[in-house]
N, CA, C and O atoms as a GROMACS GRO file, in nm:
protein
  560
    1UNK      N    1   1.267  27.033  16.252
    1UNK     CA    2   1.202  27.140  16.323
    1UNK      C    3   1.063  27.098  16.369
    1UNK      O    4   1.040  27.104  16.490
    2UNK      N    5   1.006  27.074  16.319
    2UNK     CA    6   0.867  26.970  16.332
    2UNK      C    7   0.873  26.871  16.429
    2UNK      O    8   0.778  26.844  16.503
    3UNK      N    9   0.984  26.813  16.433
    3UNK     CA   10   1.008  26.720  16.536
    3UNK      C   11   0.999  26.761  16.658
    3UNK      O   12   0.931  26.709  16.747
    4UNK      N   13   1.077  26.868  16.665
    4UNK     CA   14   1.158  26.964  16.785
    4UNK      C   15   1.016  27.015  16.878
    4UNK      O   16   1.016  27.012  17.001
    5UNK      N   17   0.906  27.060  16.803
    5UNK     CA   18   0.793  27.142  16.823
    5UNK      C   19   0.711  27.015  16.840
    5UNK      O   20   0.618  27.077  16.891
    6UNK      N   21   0.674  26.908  16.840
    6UNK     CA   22   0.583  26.777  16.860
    6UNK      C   23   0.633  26.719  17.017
    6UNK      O   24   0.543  26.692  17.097
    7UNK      N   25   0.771  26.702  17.057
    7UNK     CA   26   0.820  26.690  17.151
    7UNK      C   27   0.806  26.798  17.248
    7UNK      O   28   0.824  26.768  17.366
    8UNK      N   29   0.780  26.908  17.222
    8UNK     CA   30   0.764  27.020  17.316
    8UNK      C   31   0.633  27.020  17.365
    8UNK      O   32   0.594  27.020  17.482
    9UNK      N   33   0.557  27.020  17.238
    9UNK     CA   34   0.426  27.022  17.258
    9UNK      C   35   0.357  26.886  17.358
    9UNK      O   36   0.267  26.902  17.440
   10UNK      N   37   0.418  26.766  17.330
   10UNK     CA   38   0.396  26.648  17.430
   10UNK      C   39   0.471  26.655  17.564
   10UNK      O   40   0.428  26.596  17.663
   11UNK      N   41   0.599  26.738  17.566
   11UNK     CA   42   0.640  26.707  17.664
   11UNK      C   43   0.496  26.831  17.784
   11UNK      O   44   0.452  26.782  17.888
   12UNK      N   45   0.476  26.896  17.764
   12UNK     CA   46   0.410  26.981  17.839
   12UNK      C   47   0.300  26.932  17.958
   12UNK      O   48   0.268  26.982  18.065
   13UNK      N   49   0.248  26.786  17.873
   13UNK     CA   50   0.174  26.716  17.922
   13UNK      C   51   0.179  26.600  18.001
   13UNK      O   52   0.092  26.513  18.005
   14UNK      N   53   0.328  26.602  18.089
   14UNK     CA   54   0.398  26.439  18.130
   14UNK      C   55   0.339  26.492  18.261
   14UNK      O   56   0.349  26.610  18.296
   15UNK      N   57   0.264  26.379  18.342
   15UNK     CA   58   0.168  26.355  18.466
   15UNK      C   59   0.043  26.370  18.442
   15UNK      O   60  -0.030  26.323  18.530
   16UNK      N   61   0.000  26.412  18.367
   16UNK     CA   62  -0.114  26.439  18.322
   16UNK      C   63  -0.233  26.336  18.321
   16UNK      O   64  -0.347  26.348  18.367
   17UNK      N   65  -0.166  26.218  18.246
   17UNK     CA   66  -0.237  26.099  18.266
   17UNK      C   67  -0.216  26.003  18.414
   17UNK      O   68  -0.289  25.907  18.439
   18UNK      N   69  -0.059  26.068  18.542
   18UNK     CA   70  -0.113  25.981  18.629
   18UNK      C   71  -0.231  26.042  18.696
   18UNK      O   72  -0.330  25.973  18.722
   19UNK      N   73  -0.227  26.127  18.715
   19UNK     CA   74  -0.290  26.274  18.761
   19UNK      C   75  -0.498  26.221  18.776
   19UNK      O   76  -0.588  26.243  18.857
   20UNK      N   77  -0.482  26.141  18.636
   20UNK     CA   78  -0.629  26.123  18.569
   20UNK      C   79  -0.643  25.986  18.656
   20UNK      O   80  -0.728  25.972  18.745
   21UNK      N   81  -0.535  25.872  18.612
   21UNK     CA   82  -0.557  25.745  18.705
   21UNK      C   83  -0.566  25.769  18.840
   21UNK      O   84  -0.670  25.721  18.885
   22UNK      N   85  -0.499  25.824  18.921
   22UNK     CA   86  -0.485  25.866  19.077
   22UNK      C   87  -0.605  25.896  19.116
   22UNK      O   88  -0.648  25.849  19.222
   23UNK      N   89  -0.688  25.990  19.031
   23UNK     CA   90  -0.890  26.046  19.071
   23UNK      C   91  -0.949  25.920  19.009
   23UNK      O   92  -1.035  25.877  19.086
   24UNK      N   93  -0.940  25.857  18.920
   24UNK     CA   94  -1.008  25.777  18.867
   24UNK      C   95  -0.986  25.661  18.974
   24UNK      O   96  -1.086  25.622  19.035
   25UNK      N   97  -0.861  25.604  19.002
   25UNK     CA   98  -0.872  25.506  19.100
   25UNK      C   99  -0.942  25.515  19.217
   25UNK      O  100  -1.005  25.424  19.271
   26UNK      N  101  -0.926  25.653  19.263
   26UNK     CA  102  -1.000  25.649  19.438
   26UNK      C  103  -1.133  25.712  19.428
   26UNK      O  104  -1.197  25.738  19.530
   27UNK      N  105  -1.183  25.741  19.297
   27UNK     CA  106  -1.368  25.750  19.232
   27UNK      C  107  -1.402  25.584  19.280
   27UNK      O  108  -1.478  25.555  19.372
   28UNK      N  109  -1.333  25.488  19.199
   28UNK     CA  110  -1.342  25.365  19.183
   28UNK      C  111  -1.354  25.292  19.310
   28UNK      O  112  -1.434  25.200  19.325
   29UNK      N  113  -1.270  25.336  19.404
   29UNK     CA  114  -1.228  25.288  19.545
   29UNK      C  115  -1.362  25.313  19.657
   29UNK      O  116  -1.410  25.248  19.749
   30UNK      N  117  -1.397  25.467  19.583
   30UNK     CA  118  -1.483  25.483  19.691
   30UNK      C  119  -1.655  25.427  19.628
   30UNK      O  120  -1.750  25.382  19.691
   31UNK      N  121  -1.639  25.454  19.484
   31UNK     CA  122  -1.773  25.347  19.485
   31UNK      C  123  -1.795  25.214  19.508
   31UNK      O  124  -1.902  25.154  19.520
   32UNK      N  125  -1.673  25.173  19.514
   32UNK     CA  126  -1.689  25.036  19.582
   32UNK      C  127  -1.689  25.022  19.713
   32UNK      O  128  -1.739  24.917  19.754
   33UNK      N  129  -1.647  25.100  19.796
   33UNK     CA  130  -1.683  25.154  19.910
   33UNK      C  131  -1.828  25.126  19.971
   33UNK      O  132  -1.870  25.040  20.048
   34UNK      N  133  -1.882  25.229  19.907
   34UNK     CA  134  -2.052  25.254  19.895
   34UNK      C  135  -2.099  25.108  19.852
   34UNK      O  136  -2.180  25.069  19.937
   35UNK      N  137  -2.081  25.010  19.752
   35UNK     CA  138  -2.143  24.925  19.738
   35UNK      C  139  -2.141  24.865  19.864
   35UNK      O  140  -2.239  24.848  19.936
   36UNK      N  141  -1.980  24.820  19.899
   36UNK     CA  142  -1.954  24.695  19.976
   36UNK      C  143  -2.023  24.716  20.115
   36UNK      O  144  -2.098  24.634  20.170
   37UNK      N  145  -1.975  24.870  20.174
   37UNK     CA  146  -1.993  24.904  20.307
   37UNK      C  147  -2.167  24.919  20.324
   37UNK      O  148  -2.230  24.892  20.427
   38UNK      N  149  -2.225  24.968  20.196
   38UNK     CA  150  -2.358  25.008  20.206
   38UNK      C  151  -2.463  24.846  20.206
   38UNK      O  152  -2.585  24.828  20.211
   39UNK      N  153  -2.352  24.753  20.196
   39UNK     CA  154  -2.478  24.630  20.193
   39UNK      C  155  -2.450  24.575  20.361
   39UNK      O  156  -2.530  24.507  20.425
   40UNK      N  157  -2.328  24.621  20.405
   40UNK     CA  158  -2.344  24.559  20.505
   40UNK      C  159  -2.397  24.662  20.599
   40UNK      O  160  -2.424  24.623  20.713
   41UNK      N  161  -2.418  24.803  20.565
   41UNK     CA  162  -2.495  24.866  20.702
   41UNK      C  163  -2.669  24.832  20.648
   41UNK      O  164  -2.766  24.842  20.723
   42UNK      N  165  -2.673  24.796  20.521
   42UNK     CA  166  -2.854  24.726  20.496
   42UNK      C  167  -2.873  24.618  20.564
   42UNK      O  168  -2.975  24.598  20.630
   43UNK      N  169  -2.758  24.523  20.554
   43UNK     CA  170  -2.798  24.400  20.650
   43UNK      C  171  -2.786  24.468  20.821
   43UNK      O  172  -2.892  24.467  20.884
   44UNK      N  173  -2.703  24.506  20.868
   44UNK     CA  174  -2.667  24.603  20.964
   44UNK      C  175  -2.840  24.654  21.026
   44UNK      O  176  -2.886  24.627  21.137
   45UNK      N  177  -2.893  24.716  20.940
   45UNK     CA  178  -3.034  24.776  20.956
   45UNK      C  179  -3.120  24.651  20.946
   45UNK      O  180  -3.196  24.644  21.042
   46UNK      N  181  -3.134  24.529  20.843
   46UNK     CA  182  -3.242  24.454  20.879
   46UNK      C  183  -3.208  24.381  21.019
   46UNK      O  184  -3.309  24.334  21.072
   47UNK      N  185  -3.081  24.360  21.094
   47UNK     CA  186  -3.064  24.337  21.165
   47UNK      C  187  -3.127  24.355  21.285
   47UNK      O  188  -3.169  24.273  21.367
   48UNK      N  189  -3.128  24.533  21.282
   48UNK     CA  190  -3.193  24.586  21.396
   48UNK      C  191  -3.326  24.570  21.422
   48UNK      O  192  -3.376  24.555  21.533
   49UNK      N  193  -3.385  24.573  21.305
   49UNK     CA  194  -3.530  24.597  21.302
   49UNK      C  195  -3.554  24.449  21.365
   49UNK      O  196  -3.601  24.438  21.478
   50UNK      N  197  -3.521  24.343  21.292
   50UNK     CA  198  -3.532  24.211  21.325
   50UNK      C  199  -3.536  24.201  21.487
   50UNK      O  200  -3.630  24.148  21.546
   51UNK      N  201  -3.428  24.255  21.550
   51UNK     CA  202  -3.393  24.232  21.725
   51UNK      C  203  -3.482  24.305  21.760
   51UNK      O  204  -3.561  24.256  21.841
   52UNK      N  205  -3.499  24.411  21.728
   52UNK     CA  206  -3.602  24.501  21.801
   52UNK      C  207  -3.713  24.466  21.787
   52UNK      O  208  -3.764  24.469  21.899
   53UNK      N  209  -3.817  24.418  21.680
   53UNK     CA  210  -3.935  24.356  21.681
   53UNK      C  211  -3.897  24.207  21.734
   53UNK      O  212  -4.006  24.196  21.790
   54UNK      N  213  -3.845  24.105  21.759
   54UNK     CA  214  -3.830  24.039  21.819
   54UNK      C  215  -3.809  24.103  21.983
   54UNK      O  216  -3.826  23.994  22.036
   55UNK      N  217  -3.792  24.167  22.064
   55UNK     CA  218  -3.747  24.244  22.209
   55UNK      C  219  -3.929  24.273  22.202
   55UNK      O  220  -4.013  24.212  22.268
   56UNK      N  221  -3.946  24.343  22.140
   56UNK     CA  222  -4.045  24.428  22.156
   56UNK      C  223  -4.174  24.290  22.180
   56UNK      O  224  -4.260  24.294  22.268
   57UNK      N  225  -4.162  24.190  22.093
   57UNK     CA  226  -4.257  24.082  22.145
   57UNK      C  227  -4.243  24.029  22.232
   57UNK      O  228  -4.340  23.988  22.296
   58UNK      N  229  -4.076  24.000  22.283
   58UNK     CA  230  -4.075  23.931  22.425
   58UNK      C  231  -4.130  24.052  22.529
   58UNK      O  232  -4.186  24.002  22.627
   59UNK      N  233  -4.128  24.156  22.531
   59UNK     CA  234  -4.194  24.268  22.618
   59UNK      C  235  -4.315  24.242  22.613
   59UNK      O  236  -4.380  24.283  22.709
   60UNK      N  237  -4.385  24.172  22.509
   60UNK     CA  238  -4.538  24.237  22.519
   60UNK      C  239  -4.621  24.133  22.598
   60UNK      O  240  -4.739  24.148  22.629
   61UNK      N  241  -4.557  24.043  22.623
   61UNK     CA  242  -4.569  23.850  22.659
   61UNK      C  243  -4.568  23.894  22.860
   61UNK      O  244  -4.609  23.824  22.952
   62UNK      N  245  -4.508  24.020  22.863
   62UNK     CA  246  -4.471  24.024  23.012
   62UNK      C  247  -4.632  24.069  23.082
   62UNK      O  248  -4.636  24.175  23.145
   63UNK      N  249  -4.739  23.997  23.071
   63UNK     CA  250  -4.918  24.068  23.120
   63UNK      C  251  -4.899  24.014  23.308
   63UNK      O  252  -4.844  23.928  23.376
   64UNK      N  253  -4.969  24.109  23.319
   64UNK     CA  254  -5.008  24.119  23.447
   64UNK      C  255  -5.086  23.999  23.514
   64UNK      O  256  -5.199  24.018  23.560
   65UNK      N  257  -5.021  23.865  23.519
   65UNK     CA  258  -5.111  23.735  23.530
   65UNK      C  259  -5.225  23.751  23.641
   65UNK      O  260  -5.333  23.695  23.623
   66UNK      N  261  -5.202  23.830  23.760
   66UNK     CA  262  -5.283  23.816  23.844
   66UNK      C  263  -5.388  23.923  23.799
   66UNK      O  264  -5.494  23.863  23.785
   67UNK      N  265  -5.399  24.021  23.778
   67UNK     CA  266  -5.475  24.143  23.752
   67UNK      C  267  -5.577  24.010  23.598
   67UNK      O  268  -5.688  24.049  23.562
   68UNK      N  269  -5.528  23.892  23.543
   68UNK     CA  270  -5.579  23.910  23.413
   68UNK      C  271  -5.682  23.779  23.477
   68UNK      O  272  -5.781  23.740  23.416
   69UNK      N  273  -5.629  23.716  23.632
   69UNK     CA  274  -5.702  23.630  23.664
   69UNK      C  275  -5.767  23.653  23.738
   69UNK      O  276  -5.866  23.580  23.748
   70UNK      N  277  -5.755  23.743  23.813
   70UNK     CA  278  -5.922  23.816  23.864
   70UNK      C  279  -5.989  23.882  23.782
   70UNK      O  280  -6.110  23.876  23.803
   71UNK      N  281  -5.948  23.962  23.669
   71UNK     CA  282  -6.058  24.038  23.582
   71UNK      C  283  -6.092  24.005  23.445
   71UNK      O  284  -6.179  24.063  23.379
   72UNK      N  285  -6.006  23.892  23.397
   72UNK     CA  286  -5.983  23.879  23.289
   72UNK      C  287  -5.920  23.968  23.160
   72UNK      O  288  -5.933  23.928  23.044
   73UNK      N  289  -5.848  24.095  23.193
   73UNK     CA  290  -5.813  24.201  23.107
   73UNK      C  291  -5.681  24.179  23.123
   73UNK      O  292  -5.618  24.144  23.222
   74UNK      N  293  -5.634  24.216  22.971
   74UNK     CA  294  -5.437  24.192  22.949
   74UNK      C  295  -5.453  24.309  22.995
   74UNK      O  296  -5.538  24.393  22.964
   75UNK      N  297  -5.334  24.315  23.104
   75UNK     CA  298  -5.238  24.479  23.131
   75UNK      C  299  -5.106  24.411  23.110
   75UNK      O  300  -5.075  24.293  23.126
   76UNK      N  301  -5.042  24.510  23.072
   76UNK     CA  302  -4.894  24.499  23.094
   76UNK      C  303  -4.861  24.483  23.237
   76UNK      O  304  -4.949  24.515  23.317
   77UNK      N  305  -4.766  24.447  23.274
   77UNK     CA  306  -4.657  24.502  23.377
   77UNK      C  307  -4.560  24.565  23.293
   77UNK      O  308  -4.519  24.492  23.202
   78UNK      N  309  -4.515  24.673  23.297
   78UNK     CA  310  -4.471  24.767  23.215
   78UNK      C  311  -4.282  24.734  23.301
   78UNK      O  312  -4.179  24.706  23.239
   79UNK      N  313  -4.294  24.748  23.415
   79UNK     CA  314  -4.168  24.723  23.469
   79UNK      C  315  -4.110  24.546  23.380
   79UNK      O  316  -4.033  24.544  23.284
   80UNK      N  317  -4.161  24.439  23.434
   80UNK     CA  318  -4.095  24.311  23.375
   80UNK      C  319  -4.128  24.340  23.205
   80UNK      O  320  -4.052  24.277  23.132
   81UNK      N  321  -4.199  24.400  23.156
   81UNK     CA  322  -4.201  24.435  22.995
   81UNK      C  323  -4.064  24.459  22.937
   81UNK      O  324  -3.997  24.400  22.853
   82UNK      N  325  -4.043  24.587  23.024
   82UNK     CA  326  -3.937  24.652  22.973
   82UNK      C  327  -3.794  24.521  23.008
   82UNK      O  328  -3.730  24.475  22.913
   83UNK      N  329  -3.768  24.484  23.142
   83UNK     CA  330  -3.636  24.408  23.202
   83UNK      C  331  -3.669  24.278  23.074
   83UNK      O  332  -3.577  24.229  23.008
   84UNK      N  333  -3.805  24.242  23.057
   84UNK     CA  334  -3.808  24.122  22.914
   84UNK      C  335  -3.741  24.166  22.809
   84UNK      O  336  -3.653  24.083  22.788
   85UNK      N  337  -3.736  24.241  22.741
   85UNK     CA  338  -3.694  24.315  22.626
   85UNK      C  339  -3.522  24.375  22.628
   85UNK      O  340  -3.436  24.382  22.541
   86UNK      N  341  -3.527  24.406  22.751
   86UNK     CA  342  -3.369  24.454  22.754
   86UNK      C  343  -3.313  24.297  22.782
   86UNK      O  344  -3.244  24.255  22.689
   87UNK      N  345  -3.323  24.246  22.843
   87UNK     CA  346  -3.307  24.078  22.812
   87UNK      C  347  -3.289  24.000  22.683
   87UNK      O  348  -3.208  23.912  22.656
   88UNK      N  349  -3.356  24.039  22.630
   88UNK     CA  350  -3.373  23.946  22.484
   88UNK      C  351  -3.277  24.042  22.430
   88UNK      O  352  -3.183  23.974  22.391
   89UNK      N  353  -3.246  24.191  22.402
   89UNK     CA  354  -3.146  24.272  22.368
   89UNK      C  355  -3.016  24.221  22.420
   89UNK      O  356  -2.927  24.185  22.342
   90UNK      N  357  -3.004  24.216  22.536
   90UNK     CA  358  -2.866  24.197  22.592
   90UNK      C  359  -2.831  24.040  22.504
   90UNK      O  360  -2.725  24.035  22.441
   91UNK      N  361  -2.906  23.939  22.504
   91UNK     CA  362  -2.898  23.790  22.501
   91UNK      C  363  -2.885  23.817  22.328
   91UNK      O  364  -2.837  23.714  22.281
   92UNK      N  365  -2.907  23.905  22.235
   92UNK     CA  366  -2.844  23.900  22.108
   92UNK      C  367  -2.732  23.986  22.102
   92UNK      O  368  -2.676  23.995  21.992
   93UNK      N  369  -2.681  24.060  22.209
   93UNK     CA  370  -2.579  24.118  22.223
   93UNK      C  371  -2.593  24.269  22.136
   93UNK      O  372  -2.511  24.324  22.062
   94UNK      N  373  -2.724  24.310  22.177
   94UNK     CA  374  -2.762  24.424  22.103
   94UNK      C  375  -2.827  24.544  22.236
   94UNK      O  376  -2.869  24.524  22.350
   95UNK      N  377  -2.813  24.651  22.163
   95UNK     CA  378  -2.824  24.761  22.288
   95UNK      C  379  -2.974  24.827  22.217
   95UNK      O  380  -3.025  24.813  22.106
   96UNK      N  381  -3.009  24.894  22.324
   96UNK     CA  382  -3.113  24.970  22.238
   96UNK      C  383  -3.208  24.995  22.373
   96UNK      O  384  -3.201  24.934  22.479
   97UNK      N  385  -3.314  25.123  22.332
   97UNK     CA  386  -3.417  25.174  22.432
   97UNK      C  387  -3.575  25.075  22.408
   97UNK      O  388  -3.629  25.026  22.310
   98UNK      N  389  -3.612  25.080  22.584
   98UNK     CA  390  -3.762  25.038  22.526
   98UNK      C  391  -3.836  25.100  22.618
   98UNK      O  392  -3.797  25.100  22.734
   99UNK      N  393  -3.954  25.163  22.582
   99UNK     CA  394  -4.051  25.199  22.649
   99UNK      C  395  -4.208  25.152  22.602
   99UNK      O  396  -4.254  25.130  22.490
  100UNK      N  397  -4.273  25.145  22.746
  100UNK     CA  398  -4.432  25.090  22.739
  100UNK      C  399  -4.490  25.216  22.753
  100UNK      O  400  -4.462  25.319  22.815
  101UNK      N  401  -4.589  25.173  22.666
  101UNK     CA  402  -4.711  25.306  22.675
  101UNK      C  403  -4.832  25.232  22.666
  101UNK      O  404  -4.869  25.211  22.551
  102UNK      N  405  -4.916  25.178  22.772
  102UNK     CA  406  -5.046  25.146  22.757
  102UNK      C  407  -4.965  25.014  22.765
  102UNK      O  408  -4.873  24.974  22.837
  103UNK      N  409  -5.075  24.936  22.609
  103UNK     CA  410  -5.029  24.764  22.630
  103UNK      C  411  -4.887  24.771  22.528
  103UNK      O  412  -4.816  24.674  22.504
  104UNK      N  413  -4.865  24.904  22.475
  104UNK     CA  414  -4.769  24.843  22.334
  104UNK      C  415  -4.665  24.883  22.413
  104UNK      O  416  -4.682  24.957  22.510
  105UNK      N  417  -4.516  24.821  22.367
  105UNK     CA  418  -4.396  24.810  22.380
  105UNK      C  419  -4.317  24.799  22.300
  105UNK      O  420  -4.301  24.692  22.242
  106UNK      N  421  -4.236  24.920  22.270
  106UNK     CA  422  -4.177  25.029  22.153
  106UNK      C  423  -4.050  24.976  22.147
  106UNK      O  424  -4.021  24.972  22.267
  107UNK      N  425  -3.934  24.922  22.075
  107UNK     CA  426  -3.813  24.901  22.077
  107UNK      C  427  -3.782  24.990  22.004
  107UNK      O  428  -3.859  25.042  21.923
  108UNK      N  429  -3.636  25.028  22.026
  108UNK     CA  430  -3.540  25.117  21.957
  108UNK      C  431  -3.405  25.032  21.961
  108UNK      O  432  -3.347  25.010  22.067
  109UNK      N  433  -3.352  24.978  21.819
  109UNK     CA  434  -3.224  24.946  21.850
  109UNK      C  435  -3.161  24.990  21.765
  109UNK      O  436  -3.208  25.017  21.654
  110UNK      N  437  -3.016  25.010  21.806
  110UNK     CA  438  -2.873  25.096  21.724
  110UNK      C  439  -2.760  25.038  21.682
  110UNK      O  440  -2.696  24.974  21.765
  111UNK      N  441  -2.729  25.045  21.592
  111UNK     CA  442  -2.618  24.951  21.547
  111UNK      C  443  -2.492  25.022  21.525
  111UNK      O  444  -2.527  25.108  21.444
  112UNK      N  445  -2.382  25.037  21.543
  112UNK     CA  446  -2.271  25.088  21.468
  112UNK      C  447  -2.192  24.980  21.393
  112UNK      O  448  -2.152  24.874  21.443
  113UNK      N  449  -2.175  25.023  21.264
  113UNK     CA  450  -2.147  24.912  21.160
  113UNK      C  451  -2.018  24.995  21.096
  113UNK      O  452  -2.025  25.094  21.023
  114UNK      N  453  -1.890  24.921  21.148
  114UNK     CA  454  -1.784  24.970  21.094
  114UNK      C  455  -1.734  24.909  20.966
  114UNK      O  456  -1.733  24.788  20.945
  115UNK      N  457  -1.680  25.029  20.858
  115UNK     CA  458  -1.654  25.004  20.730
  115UNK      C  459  -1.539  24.956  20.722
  115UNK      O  460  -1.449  24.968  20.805
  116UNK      N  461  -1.536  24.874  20.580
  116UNK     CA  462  -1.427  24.807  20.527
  116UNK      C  463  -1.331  24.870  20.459
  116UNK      O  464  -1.213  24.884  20.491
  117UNK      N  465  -1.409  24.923  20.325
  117UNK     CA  466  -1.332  25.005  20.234
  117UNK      C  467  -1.352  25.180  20.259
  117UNK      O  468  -1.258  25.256  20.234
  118UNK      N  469  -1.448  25.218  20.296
  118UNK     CA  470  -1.507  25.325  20.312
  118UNK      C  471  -1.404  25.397  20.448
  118UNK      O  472  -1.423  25.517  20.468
  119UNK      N  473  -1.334  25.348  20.508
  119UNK     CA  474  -1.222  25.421  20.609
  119UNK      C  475  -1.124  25.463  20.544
  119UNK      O  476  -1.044  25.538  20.600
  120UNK      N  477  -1.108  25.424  20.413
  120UNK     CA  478  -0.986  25.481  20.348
  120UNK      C  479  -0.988  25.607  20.306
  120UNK      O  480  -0.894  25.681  20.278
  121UNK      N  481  -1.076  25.622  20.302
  121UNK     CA  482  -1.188  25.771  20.240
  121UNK      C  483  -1.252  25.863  20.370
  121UNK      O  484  -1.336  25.952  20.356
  122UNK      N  485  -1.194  25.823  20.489
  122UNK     CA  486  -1.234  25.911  20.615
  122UNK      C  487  -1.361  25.815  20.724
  122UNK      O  488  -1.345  25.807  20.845
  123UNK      N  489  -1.472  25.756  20.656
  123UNK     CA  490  -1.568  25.741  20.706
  123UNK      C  491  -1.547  25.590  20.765
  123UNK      O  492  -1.552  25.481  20.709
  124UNK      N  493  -1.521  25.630  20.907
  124UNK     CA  494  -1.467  25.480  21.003
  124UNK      C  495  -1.633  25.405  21.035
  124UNK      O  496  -1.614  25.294  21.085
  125UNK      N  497  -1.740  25.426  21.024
  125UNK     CA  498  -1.850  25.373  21.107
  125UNK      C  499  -2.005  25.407  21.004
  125UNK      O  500  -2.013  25.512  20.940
  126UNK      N  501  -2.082  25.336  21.003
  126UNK     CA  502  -2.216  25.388  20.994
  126UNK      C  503  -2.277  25.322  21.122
  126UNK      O  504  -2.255  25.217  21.183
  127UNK      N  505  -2.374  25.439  21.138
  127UNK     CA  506  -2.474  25.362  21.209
  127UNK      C  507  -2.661  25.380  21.197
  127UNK      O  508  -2.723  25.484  21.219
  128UNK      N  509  -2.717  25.251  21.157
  128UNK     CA  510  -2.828  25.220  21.149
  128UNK      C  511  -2.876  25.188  21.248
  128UNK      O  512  -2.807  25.129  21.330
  129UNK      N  513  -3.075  25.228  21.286
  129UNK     CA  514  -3.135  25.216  21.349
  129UNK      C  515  -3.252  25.142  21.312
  129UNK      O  516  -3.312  25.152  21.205
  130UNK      N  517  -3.284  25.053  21.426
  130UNK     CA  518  -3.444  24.959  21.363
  130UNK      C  519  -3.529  24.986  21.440
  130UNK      O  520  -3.481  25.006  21.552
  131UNK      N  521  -3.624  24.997  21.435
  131UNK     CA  522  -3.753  24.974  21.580
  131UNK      C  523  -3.874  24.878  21.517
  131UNK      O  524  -3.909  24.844  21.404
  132UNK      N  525  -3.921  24.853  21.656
  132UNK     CA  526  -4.017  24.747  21.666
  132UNK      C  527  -4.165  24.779  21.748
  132UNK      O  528  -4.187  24.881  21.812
  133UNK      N  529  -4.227  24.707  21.736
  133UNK     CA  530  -4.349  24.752  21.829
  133UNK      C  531  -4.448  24.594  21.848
  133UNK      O  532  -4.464  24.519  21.751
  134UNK      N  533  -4.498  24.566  21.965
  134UNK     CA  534  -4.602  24.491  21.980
  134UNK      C  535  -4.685  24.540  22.062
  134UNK      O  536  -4.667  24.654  22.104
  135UNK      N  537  -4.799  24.463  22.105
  135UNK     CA  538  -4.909  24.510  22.185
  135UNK      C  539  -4.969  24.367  22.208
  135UNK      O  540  -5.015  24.276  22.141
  136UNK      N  541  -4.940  24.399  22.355
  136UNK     CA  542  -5.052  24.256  22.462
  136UNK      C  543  -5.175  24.236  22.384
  136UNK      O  544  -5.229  24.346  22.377
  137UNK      N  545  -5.238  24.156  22.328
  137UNK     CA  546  -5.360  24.101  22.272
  137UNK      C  547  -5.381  23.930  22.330
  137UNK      O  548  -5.313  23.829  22.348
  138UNK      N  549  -5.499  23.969  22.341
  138UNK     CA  550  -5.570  23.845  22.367
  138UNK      C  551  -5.612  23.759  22.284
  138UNK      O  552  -5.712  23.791  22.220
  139UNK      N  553  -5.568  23.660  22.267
  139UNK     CA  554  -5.605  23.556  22.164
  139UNK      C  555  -5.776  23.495  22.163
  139UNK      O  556  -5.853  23.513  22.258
  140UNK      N  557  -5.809  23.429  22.051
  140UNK     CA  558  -5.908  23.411  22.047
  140UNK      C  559  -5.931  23.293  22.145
  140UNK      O  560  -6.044  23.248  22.162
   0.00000   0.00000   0.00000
């Protein structure tokens, strides 16, 4: 009788433990997810920043040679600033906005960094942003 009532009492509980592995595996799945996918949208992001402060210096290099050899003062050319910078963007095969204000020249670049493990779990893409900045200066 004891027997009868131990078997009842266990049987009540059959799935129970896949039930526990099934959440426990895709807990597991998706923090590894987050590790794996999250180092490559960090590199993903130093990426950007990297292109974009690199763009943003080839922009700032674009001075107004004639305006700087009659007066001696850096101006931008704000037009070849900007076509420098979307240049050096295009030539790393990276997209992104730039605008001049004065002598500085602002990069914005965008990355979409598609996941590995993290699509299994819904989330097909991150995307990180870098920006950059230089400013025409005159050397000593």
């Amino acid at each position: 009788m004891t027997t009868h009532r131990l078997r009842t009492r266990l049987g009540e509980e059959d799935g129970m433990v896949t039930a526990f592995v099934v959440i426990f595996t895709l807990a597991l799945l998706a923090m590894a997810g987050l590790v794996f996918d999250g180092g490559l949208a960090l590199s993903a992001k130093v990426r950007a920043i990297d292109d974009a402060q690199a763009a943003a210096r080839a922009g700032a290099q674009a001075i107004d040679i004639p305006l700087y050899r009659q007066s001696g003062t850096i101006t931008l050319d704000s037009a070849q600033a900007v076509a420098d910078a979307q240049g050096f963007l295009a030539a790393a095969g990276e997209h992104g906005t730039v605008t001049v204000t004065g002598e500085t020249v602002d990069v914005t670049v965008t990355i979409t960094q598609p996941t590995q493990i993290l699509s299994v779990v819904g989330v097909d893409q991150l995307t990180v942003t870098g920006a950059g900045s230089a400013t025409a200066e005159q050397g000593p």
